[in-house]
C-alpha positions, 0 to 999 in steps of 0.5 A: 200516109200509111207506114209499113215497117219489117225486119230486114228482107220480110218483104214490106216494100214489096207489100207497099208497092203491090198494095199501092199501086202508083203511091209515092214510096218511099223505100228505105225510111231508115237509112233517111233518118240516118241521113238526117241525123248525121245531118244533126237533124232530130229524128221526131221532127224530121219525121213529122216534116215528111209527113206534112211535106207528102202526107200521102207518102207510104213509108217502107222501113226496117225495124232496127230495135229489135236484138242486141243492143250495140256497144257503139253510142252512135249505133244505139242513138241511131236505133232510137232515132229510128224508132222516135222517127217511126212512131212520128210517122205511125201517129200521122198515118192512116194505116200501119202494116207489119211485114212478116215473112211477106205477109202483111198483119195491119197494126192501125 
């Protein structure tokens, strides 16, 4: 499994795809775990489902912690639901890339 995570529109998917090619990815990572949550799934275990369901996925994602904090709890559950999910996701993986500005900076 490998991860790759950026702000919104930094390219990571992009950098996924051309980086490995023929790779199961799975774009949108985040808006997965929006789903799950509103299916009252927690975040730490549905992540650590896919990675033993497609352990050689690469996960694309956004990061959605950084910024001001939003007044809406649902907002601010869904961020930290994020942020349990990728770091799920991040132990169980062989690599983790950064996007910034398209350019990829390895983490793990």
């Amino acid at each position: 499994m490998k991860l790759y995570v950026g702000g919104a529109f930094q390219g990571q998917e992009e950098l996924a795809r051309r980086e490995n090619p023929g790779a199961e990815i799975w774009p949108d990572f985040h808006e997965s775990v929006r789903a799950a949550m509103a299916r009252g799934e927690e975040p730490g275990a549905f992540a650590r489902g896919i990675c033993a369901s497609h352990a050689g996925a690469v996960i694309v994602a956004n990061e959605v912690g950084a910024g001001i904090v939003p007044i809406d709890p649902g907002e601010r559950a869904y961020r930290e639901g994020v942020g349990r999910a990728l770091c799920a996701i991040a132990q169980n993986s062989e690599s983790v890339t950064r996007a910034v500005c398209g350019i990829g900076v390895r983490l793990k």
